[in-house]
Backbone as a chain_set.jsonl record, in Angstrom:
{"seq": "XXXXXXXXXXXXXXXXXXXXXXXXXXXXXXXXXXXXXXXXXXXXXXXXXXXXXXXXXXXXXXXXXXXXXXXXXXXXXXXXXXXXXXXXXXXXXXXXXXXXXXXXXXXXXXXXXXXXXXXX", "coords": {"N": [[-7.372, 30.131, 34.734], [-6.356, 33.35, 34.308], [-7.983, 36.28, 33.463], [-6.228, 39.056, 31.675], [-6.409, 42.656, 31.478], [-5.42, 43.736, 29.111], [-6.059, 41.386, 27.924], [-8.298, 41.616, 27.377], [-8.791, 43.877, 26.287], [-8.066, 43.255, 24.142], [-9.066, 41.447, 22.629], [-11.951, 43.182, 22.565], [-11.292, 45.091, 21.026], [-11.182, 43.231, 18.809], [-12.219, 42.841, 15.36], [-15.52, 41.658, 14.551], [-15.666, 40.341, 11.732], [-13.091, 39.798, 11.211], [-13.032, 37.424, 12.427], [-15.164, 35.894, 11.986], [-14.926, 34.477, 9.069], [-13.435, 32.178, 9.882], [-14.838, 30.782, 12.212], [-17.244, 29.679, 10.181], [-15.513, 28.436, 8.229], [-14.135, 26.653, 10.414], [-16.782, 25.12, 10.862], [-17.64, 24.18, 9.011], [-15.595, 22.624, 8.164], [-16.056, 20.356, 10.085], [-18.18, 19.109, 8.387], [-20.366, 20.717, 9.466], [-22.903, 23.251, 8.369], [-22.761, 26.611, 6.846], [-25.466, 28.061, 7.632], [-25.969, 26.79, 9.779], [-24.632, 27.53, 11.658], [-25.017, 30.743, 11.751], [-27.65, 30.322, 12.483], [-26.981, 29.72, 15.514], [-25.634, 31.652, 16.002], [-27.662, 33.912, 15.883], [-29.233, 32.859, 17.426], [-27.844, 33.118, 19.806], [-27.513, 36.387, 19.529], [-29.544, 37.349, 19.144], [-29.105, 38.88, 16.222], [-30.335, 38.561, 13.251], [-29.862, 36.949, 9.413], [-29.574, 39.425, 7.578], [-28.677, 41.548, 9.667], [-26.433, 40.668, 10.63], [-24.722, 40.211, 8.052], [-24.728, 43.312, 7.369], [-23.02, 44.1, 9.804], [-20.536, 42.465, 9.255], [-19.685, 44.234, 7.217], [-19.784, 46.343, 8.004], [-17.005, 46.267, 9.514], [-17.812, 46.181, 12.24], [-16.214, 45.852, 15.681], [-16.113, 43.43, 18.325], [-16.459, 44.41, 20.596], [-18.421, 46.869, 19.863], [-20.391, 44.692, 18.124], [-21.185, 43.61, 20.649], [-22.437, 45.176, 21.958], [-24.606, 46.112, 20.609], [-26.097, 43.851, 20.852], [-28.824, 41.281, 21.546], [-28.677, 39.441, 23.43], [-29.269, 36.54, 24.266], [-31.476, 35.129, 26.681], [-31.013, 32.905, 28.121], [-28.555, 32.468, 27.438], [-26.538, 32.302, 29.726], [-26.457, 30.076, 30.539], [-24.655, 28.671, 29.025], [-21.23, 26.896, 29.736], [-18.61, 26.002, 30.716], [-15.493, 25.251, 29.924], [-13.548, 26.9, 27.438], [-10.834, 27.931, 25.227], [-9.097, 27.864, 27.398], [-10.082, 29.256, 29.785], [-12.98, 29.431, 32.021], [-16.078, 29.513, 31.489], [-18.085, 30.845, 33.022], [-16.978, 31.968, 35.101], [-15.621, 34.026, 34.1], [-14.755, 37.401, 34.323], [-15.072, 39.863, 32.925], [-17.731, 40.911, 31.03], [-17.545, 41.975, 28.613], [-15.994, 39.58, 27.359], [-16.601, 37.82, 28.27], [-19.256, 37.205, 26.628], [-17.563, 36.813, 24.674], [-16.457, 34.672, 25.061], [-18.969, 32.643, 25.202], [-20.306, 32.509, 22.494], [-17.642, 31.732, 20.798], [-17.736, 28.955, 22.715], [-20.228, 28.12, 21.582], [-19.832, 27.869, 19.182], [-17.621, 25.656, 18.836], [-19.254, 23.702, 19.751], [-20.885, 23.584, 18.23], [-19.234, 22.597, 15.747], [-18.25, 20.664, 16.948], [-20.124, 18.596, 16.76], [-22.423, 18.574, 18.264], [-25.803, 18.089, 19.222], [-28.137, 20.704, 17.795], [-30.375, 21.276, 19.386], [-28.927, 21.185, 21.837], [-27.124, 22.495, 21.657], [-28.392, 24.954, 21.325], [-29.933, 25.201, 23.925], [-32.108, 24.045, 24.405]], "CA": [[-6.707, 31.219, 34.054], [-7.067, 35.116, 34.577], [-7.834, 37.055, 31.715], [-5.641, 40.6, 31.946], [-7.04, 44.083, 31.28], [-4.913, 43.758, 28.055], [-6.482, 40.384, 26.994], [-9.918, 41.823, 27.464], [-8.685, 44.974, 25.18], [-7.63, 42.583, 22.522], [-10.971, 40.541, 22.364], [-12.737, 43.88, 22.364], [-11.164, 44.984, 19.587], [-11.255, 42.531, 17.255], [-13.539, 42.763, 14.36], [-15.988, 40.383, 14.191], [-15.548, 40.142, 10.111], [-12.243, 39.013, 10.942], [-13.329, 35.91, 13.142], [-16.332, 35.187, 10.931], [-14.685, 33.698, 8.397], [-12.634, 31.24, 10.801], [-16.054, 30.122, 12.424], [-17.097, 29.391, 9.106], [-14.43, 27.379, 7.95], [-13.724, 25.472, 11.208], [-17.708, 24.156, 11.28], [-17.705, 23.495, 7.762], [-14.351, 21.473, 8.257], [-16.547, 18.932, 10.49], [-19.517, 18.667, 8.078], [-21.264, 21.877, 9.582], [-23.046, 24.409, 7.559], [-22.523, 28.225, 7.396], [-26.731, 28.448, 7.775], [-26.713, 26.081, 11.247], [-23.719, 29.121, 12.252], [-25.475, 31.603, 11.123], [-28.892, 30.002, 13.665], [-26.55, 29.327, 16.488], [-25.066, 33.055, 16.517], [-28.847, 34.198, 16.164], [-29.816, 32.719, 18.778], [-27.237, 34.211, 21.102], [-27.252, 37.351, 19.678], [-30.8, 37.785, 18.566], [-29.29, 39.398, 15.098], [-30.605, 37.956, 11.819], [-28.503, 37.362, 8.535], [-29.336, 40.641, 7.265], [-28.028, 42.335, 10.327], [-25.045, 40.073, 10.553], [-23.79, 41.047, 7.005], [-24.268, 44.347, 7.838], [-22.183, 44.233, 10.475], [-19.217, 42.005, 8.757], [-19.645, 45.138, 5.964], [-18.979, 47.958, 8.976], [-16.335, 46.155, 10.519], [-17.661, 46.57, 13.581], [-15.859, 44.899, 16.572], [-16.625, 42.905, 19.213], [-17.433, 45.703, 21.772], [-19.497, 47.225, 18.749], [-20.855, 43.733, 18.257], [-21.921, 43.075, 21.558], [-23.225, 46.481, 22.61], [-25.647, 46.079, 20.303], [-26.982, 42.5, 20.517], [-29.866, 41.299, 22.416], [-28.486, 38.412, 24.225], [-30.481, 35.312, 24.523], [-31.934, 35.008, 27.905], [-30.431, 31.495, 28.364], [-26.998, 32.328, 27.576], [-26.025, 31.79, 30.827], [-26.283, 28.394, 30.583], [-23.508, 28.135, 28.708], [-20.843, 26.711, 30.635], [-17.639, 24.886, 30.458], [-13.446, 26.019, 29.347], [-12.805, 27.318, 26.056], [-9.531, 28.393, 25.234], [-8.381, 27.648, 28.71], [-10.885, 30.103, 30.541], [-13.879, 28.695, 32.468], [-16.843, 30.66, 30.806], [-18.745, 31.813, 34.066], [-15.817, 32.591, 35.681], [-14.864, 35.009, 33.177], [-15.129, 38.662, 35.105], [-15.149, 40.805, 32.172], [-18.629, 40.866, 30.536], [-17.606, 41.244, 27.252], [-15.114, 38.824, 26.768], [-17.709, 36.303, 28.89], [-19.889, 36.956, 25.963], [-17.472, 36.262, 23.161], [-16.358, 33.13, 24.959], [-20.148, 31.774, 24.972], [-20.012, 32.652, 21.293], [-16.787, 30.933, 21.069], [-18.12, 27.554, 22.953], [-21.344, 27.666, 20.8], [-19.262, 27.717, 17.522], [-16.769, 25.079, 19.257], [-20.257, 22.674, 20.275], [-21.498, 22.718, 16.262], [-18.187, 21.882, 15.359], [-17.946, 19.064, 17.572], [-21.217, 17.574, 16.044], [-23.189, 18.589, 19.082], [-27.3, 18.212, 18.287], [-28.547, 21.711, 17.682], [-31.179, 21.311, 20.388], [-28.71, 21.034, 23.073], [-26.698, 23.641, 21.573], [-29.104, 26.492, 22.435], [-30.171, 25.084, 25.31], [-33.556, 24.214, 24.707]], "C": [[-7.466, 32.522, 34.292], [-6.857, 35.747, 33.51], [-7.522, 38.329, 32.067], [-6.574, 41.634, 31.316], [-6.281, 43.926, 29.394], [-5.376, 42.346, 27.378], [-8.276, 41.128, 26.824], [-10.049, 42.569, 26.578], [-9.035, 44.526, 24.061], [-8.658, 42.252, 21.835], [-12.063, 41.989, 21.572], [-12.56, 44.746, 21.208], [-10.793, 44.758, 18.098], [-12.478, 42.43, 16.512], [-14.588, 41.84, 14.3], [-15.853, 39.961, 12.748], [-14.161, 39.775, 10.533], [-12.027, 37.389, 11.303], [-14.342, 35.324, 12.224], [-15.505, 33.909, 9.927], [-14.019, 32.205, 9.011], [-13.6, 30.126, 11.07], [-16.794, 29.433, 11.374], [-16.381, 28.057, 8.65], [-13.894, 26.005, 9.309], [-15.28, 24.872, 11.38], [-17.44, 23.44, 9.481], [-16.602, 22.036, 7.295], [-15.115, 20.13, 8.933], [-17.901, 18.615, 10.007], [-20.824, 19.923, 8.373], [-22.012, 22.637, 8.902], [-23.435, 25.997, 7.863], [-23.995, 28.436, 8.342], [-26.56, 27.82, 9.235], [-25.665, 27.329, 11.851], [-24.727, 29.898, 12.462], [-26.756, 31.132, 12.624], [-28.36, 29.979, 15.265], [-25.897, 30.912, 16.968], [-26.439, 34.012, 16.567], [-29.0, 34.329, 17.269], [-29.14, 33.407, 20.288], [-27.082, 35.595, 20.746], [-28.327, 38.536, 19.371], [-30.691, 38.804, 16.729], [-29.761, 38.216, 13.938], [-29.566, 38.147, 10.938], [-28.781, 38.504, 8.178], [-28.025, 41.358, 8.206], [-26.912, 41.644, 10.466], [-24.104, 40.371, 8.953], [-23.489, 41.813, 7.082], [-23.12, 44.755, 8.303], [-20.745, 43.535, 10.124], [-19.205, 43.148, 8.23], [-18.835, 46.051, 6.848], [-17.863, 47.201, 9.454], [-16.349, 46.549, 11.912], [-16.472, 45.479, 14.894], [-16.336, 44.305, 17.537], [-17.657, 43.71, 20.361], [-18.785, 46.105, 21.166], [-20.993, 46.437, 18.523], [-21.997, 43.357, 19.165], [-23.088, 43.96, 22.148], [-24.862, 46.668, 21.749], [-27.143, 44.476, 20.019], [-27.93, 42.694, 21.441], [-29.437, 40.055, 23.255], [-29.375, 37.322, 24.838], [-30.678, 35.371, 26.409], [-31.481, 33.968, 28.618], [-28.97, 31.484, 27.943], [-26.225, 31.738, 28.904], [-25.788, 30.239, 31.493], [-25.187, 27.635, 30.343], [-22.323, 28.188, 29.563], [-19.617, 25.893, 30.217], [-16.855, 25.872, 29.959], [-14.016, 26.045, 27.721], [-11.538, 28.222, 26.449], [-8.493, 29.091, 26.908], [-9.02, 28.765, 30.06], [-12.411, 29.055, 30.893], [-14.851, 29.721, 32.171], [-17.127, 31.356, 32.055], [-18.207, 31.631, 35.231], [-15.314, 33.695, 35.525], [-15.593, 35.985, 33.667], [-15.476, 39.901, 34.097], [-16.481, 40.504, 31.017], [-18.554, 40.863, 29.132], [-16.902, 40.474, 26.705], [-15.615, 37.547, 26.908], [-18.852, 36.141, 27.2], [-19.483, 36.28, 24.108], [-16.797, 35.053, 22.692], [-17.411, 32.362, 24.488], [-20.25, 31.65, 23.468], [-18.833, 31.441, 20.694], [-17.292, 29.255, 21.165], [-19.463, 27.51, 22.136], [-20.585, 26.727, 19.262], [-18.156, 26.256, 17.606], [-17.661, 23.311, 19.437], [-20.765, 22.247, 18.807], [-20.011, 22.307, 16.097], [-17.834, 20.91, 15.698], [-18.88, 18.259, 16.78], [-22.395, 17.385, 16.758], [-24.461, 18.63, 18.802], [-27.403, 19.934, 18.443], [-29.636, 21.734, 18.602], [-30.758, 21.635, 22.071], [-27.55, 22.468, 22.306], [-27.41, 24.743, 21.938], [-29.953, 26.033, 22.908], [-31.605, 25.365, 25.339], [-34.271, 22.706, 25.786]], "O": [[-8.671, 32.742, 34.423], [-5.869, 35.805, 32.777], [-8.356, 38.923, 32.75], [-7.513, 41.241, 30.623], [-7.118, 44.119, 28.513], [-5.022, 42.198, 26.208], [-9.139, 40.84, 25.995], [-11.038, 42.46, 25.852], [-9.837, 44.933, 23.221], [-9.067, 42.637, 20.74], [-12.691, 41.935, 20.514], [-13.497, 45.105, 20.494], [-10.441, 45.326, 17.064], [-13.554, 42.019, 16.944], [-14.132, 40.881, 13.676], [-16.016, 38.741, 12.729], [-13.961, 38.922, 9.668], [-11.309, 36.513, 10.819], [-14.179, 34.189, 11.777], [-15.555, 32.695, 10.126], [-14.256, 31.17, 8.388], [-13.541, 28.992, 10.594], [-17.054, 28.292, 11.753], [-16.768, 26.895, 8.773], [-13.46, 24.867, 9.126], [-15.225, 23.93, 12.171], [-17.1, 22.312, 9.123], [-16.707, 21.042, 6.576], [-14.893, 19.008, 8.478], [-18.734, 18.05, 10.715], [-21.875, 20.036, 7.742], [-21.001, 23.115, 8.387], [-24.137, 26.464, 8.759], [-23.918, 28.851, 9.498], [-27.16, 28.518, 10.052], [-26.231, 28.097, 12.629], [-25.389, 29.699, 13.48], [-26.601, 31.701, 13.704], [-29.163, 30.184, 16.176], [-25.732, 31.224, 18.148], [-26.332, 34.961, 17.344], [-28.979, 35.3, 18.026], [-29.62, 33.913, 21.302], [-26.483, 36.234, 21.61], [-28.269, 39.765, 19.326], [-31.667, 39.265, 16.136], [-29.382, 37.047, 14.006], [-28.632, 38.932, 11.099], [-27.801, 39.114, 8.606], [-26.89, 41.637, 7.817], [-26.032, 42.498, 10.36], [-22.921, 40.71, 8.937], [-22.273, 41.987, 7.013], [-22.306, 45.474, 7.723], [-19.77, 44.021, 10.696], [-18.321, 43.677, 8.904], [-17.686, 46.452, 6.661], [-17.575, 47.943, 10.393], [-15.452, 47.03, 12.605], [-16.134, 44.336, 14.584], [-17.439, 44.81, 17.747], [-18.825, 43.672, 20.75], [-19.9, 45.864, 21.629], [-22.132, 46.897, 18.602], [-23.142, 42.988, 18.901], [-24.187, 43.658, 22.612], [-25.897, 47.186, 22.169], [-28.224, 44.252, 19.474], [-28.096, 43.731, 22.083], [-30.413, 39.744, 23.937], [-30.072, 37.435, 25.847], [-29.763, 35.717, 27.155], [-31.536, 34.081, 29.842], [-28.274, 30.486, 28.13], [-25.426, 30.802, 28.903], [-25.237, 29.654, 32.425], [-24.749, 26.609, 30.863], [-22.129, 29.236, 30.18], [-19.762, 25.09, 29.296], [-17.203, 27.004, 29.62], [-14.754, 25.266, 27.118], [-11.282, 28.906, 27.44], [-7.775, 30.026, 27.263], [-8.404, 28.962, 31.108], [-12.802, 28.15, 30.156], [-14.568, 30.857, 32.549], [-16.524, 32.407, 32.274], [-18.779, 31.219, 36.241], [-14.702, 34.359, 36.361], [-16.821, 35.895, 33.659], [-16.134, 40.852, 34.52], [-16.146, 39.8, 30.064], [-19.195, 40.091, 28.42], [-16.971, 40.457, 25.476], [-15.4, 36.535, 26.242], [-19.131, 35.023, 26.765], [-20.084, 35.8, 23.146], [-16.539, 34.512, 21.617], [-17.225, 31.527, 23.603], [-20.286, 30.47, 23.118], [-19.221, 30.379, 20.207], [-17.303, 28.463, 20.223], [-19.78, 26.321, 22.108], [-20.726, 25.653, 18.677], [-17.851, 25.754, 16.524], [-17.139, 22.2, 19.336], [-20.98, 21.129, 18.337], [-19.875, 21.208, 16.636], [-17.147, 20.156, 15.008], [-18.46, 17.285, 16.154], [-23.27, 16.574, 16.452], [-24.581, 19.395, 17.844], [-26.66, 20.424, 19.293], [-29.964, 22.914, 18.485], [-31.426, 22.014, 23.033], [-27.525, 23.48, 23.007], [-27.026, 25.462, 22.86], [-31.046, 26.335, 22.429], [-32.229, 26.279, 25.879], [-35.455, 22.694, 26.121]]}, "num_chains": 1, "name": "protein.A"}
């Protein structure tokens, strides 16, 4: 799948405070908890919970989001389809980053160990 100039828009601006809660609710649905979230979006985005409330508070969006993370150094690891896109395939840098995001939140929800989730 090819992701359009108009899917890339969309991604970029959506809030993250509107996805939060989703992520949330779909780990918690398989036993998850917000706090192992909360470590697993850390780690790829180098913010802490402080700065992650924050940022639900501003409604920032994704672009917003990303422009200011620090991006784990090992992101790139992540690998494999979500929502029918092959991650490092994906041409548009920030939409690559809010798949990996995406397949992190997709890997706790499965029940994946937290070790192999960020890819230590």
């Amino acid at each position: 799948m090819k992701a359009t100039d108009s899917h890339n828009q969309r991604i970029a601006s959506l809030t993250f405070a509107s996805v939060y809660p989703a992520y949330v609710i779909k780990v918690q649905k398989k036993g998850r908890t917000e706090d192992e979230l909360i470590e697993v979006i850390t780690w790829l985005t180098g913010y802490n919970r402080q700065e992650l409330n924050e940022l639900i508070e501003r409604k920032v969006t994704f672009e917003e989001f990303f422009a200011e993370a620090k991006l784990n150094q090992s992101a790139n690891l992540i690998t494999g389809t979500i929502c029918g896109y092959r991650i490092e395939d994906i041409e548009n840098p920030l939409t690559q980053k809010v798949r990996y995001l995406d397949k992190l939140v997709d890997e706790l929800a499965k029940g994946k160990k937290m070790d192999k989730i960020l890819r230590s």
